[in-house]
PQR file with spaces between the fields and no chain letter, atoms N, CA, C, O and H, PARSE charges and radii, in Angstrom:
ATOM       1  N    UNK     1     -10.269    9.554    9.322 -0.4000 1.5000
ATOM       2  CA   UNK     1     -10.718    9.089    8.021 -0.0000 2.0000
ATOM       3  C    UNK     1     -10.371   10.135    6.966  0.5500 1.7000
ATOM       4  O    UNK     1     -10.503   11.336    7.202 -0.5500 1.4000
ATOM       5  N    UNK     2      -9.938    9.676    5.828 -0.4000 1.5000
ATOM       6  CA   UNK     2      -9.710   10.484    4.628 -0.0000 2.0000
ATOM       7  C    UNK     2     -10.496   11.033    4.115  0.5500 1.7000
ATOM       8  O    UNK     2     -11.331   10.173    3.833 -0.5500 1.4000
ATOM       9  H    UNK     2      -9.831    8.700    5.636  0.4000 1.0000
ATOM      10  N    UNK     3     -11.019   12.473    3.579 -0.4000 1.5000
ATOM      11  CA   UNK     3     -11.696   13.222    3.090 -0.0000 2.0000
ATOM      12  C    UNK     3     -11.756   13.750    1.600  0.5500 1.7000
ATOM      13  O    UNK     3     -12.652   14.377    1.034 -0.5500 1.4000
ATOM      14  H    UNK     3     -10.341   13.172    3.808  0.4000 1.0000
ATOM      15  N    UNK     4     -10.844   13.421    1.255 -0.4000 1.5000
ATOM      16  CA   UNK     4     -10.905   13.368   -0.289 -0.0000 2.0000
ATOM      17  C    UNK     4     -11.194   12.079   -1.155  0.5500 1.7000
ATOM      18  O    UNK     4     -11.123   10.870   -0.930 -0.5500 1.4000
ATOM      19  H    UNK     4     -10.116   12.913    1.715  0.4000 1.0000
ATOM      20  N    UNK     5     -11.536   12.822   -2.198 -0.4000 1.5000
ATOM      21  CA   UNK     5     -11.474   12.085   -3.429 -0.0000 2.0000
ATOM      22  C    UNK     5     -10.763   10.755   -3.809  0.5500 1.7000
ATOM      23  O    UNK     5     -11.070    9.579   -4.008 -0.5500 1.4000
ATOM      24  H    UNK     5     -11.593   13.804   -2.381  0.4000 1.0000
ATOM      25  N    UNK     6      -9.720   11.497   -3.808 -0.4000 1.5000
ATOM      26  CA   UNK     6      -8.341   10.546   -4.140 -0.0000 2.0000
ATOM      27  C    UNK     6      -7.787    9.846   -2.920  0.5500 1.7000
ATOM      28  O    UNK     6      -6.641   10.151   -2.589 -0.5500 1.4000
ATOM      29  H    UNK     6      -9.470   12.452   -3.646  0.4000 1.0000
ATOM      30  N    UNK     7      -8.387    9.026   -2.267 -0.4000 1.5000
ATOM      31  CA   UNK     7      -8.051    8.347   -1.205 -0.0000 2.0000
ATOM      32  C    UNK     7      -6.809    7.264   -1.113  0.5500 1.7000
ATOM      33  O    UNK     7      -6.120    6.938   -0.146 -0.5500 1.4000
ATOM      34  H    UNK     7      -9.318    8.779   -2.536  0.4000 1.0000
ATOM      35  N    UNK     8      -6.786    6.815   -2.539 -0.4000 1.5000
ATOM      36  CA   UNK     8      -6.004    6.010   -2.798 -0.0000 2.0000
ATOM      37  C    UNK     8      -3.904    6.476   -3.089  0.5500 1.7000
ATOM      38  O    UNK     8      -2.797    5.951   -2.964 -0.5500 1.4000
ATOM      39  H    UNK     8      -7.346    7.080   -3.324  0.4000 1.0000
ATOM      40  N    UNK     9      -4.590    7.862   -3.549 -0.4000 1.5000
ATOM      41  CA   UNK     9      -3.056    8.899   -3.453 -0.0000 2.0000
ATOM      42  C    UNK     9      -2.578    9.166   -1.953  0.5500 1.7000
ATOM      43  O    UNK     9      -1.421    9.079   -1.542 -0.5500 1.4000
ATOM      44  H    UNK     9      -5.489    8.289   -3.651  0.4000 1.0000
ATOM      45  N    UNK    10      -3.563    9.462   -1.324 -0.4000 1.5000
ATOM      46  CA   UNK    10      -2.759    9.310    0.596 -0.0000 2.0000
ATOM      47  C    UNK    10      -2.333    7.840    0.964  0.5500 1.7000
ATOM      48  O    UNK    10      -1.667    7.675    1.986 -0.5500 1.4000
ATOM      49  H    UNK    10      -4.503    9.533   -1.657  0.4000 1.0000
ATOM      50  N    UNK    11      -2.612    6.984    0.340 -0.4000 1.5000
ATOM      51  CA   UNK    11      -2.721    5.825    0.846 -0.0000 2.0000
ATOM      52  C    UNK    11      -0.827    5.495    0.451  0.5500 1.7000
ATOM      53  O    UNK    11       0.103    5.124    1.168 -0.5500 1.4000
ATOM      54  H    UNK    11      -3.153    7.119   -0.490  0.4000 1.0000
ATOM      55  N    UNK    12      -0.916    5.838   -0.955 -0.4000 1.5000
ATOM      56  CA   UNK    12       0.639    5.628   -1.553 -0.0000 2.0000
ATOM      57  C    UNK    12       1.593    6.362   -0.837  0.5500 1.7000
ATOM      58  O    UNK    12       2.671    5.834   -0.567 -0.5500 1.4000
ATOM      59  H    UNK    12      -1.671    6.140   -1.538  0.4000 1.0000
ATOM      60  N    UNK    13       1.265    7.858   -0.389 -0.4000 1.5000
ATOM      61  CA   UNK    13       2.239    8.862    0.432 -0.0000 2.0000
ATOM      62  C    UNK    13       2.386    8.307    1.943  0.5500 1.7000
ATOM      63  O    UNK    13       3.304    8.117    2.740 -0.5500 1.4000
ATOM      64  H    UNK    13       0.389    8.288   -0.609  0.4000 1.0000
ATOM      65  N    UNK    14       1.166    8.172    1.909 -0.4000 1.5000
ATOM      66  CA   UNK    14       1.893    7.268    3.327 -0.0000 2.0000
ATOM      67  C    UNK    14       2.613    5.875    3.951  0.5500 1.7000
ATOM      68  O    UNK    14       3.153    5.725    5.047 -0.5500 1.4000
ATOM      69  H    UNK    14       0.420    8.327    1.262  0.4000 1.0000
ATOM      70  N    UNK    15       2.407    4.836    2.766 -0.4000 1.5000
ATOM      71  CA   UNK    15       3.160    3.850    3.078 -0.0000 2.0000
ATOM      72  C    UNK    15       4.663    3.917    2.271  0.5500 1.7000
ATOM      73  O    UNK    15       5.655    3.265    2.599 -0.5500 1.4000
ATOM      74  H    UNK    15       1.968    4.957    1.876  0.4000 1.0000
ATOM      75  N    UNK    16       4.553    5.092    0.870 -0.4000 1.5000
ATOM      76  CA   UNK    16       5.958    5.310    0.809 -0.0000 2.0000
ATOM      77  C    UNK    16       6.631    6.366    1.384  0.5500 1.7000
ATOM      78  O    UNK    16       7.706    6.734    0.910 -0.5500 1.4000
ATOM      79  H    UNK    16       3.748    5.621    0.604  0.4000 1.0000
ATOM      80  N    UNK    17       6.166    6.874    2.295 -0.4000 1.5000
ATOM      81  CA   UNK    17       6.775    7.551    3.657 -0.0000 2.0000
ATOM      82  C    UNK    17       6.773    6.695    4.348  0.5500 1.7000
ATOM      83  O    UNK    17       6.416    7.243    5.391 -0.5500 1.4000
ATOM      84  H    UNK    17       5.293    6.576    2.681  0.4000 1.0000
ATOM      85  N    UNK    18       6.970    5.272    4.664 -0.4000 1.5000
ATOM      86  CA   UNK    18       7.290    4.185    5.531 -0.0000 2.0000
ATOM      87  C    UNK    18       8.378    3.689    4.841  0.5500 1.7000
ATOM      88  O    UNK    18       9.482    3.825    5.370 -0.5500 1.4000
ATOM      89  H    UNK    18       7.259    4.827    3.817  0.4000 1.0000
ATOM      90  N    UNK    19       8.316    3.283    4.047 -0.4000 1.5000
ATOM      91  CA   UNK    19       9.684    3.090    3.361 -0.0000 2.0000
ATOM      92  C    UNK    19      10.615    3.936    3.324  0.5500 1.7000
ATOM      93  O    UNK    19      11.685    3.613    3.840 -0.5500 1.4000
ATOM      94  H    UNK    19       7.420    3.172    3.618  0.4000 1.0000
ATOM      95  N    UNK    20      10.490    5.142    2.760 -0.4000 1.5000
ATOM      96  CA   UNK    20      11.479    5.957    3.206 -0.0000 2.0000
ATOM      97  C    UNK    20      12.114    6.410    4.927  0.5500 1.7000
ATOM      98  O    UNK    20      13.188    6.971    5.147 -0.5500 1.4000
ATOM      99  H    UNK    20       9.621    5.405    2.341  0.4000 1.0000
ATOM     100  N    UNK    21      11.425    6.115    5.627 -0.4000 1.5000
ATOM     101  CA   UNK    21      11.670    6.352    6.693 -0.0000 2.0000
ATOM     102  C    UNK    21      12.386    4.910    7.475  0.5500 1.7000
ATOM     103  O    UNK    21      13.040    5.002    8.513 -0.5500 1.4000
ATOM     104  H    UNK    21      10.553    5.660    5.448  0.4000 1.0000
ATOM     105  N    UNK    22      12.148    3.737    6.837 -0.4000 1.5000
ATOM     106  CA   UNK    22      12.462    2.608    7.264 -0.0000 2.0000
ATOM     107  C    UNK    22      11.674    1.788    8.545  0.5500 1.7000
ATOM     108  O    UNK    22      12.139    0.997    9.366 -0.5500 1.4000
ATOM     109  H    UNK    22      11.616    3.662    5.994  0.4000 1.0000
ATOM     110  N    UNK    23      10.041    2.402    8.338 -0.4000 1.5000
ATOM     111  CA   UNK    23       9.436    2.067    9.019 -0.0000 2.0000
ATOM     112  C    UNK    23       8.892    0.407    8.182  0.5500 1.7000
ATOM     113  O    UNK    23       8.377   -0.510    8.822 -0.5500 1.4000
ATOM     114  H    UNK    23       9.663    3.045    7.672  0.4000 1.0000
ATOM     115  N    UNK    24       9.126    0.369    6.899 -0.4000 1.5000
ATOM     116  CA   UNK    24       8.951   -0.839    6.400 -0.0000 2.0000
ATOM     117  C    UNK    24       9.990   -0.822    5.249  0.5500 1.7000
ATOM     118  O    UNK    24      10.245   -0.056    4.319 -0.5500 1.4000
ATOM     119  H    UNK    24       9.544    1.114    6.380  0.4000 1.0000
ATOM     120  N    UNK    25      10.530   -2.119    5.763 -0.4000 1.5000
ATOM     121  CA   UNK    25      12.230   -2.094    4.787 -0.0000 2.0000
ATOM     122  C    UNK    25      12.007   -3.260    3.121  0.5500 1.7000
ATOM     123  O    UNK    25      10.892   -3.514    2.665 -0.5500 1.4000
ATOM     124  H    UNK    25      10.323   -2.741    6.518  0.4000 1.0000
ATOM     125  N    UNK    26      12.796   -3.573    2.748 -0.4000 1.5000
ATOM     126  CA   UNK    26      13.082   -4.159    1.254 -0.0000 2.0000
ATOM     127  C    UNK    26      12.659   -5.933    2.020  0.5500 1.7000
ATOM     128  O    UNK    26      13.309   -6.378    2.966 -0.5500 1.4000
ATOM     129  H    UNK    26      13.702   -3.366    3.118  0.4000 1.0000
ATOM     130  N    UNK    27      11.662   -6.590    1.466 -0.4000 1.5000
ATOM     131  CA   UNK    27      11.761   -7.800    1.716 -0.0000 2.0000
ATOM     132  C    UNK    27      10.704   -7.503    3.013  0.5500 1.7000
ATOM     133  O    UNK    27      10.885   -8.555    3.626 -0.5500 1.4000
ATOM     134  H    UNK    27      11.133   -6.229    0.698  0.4000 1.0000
ATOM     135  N    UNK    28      10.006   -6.968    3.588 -0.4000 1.5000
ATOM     136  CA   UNK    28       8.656   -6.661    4.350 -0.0000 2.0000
ATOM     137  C    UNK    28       7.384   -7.158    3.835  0.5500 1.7000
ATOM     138  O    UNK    28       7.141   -6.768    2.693 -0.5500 1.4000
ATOM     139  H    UNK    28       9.859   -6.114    3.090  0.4000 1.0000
ATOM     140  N    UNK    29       6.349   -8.050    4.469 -0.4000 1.5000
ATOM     141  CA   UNK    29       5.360   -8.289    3.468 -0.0000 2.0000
ATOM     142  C    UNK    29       4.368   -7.438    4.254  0.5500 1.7000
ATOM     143  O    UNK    29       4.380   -7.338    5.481 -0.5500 1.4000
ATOM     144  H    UNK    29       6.547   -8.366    5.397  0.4000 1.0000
ATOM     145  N    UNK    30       3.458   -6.800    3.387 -0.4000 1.5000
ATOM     146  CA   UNK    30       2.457   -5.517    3.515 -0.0000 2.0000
ATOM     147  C    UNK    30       1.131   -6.283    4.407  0.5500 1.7000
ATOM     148  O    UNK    30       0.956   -7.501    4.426 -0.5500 1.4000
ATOM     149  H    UNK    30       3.448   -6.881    2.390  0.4000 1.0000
ATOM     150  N    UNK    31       0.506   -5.554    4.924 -0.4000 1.5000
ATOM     151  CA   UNK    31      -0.556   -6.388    5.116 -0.0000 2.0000
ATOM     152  C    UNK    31      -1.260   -6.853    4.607  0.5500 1.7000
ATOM     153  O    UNK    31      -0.966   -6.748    3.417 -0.5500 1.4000
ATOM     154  H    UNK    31       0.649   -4.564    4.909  0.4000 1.0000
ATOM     155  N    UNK    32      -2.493   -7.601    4.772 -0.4000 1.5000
ATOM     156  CA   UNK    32      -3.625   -8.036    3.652 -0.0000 2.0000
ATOM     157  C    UNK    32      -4.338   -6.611    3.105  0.5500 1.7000
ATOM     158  O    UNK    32      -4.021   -5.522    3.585 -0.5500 1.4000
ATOM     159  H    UNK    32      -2.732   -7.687    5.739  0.4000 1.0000
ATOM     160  N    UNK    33      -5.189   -6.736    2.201 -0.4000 1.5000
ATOM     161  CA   UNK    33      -5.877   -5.985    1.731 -0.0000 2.0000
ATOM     162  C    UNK    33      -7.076   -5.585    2.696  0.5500 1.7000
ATOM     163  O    UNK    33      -7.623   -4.486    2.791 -0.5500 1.4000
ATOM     164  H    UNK    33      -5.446   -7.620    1.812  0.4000 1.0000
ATOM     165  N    UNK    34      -7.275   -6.455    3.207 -0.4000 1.5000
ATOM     166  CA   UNK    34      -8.542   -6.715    3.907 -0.0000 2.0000
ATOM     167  C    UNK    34      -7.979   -5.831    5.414  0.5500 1.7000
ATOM     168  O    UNK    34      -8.872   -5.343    6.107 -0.5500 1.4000
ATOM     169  H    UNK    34      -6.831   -7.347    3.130  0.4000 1.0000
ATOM     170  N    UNK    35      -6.485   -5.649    5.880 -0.4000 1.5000
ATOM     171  CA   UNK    35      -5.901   -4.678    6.883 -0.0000 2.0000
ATOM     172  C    UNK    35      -5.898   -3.571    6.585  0.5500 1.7000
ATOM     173  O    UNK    35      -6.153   -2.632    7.340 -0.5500 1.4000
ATOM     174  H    UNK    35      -5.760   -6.045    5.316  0.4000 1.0000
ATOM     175  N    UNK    36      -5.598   -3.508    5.399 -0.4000 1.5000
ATOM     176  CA   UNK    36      -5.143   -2.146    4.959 -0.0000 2.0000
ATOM     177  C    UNK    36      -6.522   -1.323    5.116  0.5500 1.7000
ATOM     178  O    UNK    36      -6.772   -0.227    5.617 -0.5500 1.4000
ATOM     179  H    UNK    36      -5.391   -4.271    4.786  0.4000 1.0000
ATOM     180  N    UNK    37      -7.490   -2.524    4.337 -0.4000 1.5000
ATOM     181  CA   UNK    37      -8.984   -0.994    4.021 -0.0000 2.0000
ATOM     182  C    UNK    37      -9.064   -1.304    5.311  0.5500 1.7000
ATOM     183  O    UNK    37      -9.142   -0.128    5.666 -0.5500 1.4000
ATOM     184  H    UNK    37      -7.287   -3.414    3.930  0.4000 1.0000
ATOM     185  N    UNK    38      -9.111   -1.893    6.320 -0.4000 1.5000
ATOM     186  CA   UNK    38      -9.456   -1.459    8.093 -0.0000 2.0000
ATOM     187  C    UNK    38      -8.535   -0.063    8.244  0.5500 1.7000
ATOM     188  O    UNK    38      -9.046    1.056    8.294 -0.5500 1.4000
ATOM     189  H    UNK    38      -9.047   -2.849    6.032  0.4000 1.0000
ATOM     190  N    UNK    39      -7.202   -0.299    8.303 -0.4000 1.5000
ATOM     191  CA   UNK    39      -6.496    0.574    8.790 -0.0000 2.0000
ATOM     192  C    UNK    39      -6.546    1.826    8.140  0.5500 1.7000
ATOM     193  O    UNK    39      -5.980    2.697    8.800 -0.5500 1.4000
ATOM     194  H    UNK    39      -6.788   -1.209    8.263  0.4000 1.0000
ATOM     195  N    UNK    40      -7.141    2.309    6.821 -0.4000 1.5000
ATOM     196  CA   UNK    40      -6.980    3.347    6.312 -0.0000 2.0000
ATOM     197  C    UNK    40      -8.671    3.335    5.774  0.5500 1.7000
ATOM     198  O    UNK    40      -8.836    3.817    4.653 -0.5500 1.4000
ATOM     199  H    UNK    40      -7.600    1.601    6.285  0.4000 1.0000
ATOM     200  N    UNK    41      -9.656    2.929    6.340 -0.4000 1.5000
ATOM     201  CA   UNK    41     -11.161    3.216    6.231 -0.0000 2.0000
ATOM     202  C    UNK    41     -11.249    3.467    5.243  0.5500 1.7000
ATOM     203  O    UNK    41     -11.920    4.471    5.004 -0.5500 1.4000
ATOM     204  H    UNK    41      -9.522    2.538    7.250  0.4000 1.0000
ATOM     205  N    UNK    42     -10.653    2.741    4.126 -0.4000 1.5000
ATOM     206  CA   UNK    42     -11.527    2.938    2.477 -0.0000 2.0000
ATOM     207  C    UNK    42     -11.827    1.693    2.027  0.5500 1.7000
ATOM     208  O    UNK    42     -11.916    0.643    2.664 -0.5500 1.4000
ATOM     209  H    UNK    42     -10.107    1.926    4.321  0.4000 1.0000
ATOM     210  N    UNK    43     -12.030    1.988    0.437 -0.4000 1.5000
ATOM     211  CA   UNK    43     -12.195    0.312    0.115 -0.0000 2.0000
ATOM     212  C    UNK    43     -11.728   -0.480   -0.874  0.5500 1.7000
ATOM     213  O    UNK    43     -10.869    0.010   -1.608 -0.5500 1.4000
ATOM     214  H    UNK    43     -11.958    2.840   -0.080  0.4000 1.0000
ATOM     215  N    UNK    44     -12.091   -1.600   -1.070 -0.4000 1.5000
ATOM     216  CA   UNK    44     -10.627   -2.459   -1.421 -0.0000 2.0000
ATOM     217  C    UNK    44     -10.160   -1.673   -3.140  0.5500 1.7000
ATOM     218  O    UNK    44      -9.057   -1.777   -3.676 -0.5500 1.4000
ATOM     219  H    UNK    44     -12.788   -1.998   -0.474  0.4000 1.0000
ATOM     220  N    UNK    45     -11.227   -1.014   -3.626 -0.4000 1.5000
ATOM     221  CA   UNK    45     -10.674   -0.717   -4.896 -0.0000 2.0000
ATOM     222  C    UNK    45      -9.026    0.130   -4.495  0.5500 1.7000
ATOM     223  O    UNK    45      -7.861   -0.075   -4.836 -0.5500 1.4000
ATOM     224  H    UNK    45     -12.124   -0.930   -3.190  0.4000 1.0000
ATOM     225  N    UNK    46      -9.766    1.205   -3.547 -0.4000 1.5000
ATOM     226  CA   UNK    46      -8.593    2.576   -3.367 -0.0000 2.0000
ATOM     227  C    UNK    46      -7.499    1.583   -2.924  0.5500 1.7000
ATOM     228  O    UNK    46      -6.450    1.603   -3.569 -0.5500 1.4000
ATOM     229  H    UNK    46     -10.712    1.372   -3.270  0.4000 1.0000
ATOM     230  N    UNK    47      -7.616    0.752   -1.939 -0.4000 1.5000
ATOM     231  CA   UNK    47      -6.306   -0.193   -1.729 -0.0000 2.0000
ATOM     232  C    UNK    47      -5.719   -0.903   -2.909  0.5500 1.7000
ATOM     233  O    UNK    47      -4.503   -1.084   -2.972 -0.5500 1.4000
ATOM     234  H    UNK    47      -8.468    0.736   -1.415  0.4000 1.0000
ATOM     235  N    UNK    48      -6.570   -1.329   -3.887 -0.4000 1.5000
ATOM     236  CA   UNK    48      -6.128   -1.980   -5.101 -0.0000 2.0000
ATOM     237  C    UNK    48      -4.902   -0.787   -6.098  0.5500 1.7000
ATOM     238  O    UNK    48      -3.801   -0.925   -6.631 -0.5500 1.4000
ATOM     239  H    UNK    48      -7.558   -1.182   -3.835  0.4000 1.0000
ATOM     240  N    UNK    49      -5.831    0.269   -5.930 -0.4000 1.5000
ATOM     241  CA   UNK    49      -5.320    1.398   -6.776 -0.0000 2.0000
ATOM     242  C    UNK    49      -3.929    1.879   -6.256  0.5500 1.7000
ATOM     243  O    UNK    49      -3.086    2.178   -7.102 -0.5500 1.4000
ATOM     244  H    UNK    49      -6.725    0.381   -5.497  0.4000 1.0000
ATOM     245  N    UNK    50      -3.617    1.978   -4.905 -0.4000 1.5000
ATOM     246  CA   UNK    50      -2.341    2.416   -4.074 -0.0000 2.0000
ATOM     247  C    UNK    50      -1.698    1.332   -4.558  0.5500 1.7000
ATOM     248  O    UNK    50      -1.241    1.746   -5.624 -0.5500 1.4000
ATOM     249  H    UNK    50      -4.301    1.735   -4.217  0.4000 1.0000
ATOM     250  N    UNK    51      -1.327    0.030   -4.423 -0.4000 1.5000
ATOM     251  CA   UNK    51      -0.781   -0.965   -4.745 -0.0000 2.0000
ATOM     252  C    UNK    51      -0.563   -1.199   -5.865  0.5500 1.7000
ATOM     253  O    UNK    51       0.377   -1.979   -6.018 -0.5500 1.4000
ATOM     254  H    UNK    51      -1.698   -0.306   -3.558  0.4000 1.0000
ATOM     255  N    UNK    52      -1.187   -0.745   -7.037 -0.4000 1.5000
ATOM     256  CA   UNK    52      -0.590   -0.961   -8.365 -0.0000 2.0000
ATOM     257  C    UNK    52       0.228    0.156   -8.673  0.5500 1.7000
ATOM     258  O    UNK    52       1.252    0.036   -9.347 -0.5500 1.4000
ATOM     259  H    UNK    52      -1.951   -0.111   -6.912  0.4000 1.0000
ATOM     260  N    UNK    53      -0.157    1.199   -8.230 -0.4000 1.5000
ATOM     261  CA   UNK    53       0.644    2.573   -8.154 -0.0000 2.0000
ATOM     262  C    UNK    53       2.462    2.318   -7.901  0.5500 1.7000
ATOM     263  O    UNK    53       3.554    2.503   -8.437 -0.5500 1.4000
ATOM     264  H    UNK    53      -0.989    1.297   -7.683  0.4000 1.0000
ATOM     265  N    UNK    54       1.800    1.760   -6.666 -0.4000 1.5000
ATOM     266  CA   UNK    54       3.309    1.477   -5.732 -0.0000 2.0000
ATOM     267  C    UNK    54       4.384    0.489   -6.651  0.5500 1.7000
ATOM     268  O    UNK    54       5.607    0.622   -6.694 -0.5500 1.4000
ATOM     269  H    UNK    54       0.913    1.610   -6.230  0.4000 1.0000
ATOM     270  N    UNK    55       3.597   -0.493   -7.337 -0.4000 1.5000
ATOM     271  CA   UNK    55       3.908   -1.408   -8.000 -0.0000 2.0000
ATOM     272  C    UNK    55       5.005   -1.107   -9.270  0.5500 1.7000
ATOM     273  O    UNK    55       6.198   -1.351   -9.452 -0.5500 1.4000
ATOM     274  H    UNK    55       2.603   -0.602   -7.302  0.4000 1.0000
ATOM     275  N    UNK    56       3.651   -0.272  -10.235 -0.4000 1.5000
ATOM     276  CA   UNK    56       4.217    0.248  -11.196 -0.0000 2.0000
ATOM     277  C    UNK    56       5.661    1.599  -10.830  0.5500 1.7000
ATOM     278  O    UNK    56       6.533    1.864  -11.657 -0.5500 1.4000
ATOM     279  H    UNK    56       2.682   -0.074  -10.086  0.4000 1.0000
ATOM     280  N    UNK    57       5.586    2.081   -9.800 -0.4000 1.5000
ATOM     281  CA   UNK    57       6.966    2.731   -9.121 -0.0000 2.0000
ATOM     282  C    UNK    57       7.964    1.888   -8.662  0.5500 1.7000
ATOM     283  O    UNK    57       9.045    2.301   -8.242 -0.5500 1.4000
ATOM     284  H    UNK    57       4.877    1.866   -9.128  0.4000 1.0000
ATOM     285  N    UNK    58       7.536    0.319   -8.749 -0.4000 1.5000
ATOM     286  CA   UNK    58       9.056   -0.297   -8.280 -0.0000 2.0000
ATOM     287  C    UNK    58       9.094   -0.198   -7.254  0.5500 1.7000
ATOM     288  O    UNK    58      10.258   -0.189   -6.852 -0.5500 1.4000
ATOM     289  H    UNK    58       6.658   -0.017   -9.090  0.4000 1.0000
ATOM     290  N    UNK    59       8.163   -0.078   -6.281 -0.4000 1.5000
ATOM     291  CA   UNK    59       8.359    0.375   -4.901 -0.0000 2.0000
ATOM     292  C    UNK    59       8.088   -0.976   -4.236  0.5500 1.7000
ATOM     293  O    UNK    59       8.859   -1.339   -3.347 -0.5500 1.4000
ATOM     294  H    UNK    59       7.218   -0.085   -6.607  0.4000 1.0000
ATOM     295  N    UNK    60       6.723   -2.002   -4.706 -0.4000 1.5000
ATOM     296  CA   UNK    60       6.476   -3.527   -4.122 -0.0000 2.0000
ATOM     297  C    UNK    60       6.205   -4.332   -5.312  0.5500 1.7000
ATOM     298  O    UNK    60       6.079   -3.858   -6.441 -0.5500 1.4000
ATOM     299  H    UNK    60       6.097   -1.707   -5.427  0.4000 1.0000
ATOM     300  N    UNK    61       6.139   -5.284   -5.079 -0.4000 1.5000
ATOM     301  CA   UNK    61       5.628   -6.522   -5.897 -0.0000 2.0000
ATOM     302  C    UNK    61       5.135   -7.302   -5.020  0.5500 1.7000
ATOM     303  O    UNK    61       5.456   -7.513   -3.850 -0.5500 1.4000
ATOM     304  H    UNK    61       6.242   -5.669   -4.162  0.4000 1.0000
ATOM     305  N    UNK    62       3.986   -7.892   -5.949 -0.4000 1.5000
ATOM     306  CA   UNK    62       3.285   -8.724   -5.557 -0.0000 2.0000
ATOM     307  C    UNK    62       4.025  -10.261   -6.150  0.5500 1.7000
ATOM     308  O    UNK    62       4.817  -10.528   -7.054 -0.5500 1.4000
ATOM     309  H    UNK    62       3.725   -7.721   -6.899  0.4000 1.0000
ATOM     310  N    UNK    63       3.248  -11.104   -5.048 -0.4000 1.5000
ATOM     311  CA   UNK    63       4.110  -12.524   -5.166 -0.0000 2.0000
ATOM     312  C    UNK    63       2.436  -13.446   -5.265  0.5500 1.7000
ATOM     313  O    UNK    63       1.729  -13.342   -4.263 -0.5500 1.4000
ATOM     314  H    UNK    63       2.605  -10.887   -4.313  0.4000 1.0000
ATOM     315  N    UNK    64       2.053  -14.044   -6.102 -0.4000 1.5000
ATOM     316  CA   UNK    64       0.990  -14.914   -6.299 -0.0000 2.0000
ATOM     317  C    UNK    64       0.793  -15.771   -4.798  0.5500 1.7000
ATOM     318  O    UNK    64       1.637  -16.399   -4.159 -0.5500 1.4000
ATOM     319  H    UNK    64       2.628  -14.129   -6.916  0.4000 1.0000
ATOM     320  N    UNK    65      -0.430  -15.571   -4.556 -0.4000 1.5000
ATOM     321  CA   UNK    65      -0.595  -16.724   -3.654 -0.0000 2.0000
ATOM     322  C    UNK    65       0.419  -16.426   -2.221  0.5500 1.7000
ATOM     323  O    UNK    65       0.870  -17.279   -1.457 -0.5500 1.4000
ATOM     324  H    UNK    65      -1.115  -15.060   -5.075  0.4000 1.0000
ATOM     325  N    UNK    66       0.520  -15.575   -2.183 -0.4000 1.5000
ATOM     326  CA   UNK    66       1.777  -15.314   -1.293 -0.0000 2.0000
ATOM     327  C    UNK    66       1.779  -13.798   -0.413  0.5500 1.7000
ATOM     328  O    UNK    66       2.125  -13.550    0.742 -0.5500 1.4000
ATOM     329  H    UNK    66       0.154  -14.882   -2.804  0.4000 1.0000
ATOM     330  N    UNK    67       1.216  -12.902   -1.535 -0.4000 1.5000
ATOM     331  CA   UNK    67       1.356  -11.389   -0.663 -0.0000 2.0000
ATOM     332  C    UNK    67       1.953  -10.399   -1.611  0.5500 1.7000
ATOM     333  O    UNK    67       2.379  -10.592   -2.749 -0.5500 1.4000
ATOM     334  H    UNK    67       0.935  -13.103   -2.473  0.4000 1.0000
ATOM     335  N    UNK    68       1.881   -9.038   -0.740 -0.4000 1.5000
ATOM     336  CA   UNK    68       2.658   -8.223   -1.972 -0.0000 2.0000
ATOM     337  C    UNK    68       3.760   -7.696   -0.893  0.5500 1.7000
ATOM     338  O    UNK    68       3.418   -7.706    0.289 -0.5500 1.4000
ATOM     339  H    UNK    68       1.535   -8.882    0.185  0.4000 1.0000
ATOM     340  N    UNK    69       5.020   -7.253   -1.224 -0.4000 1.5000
ATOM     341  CA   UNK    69       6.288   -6.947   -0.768 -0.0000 2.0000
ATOM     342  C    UNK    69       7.090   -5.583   -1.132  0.5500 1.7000
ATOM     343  O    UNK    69       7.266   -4.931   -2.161 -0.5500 1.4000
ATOM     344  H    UNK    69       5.298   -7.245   -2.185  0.4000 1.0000
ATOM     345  N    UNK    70       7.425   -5.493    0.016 -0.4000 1.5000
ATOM     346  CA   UNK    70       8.510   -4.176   -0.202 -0.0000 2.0000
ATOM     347  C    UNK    70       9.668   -4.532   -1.410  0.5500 1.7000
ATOM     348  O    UNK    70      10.151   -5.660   -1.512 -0.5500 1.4000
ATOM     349  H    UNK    70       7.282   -6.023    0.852  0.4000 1.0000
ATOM     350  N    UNK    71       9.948   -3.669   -2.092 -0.4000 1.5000
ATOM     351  CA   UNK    71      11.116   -4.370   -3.016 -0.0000 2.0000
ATOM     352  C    UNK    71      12.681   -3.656   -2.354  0.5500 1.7000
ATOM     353  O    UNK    71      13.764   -3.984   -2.840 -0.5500 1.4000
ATOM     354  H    UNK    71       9.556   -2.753   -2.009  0.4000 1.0000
């Protein structure tokens, strides 16, 4: 479990260290929100917050009704 503050900044380093590594490629859909705060024991805000982060970097987009995606 994460110990800081900023939970939502490990959250971004580590799934864009998946991308970079090609552990999740261009056109990948992310998990739910509801996986993510399982898999990384925070909560849905800090997941909200990594994802707009990621977003606003061009890194995923979200697709309505659909999911959010590797770009």
């Amino acid at each position: 479990m994460m110990s800081t503050m900023y939970k939502y900044l490990e959250i971004v380093e580590e799934l864009t260290l998946d991308i970079k590594e090609g552990k999740l490629k261009s056109g990948d859909k992310l998990p739910s929100m509801a996986q993510l705060r399982e898999e990384f024991e925070v909560s849905y805000g800090s997941i909200r917050s990594a994802l707009l982060i990621m977003k606003t970097q061009g890194l995923l987009e979200g697709r309505h009704g659909v999911g959010v995606f590797v770009k």
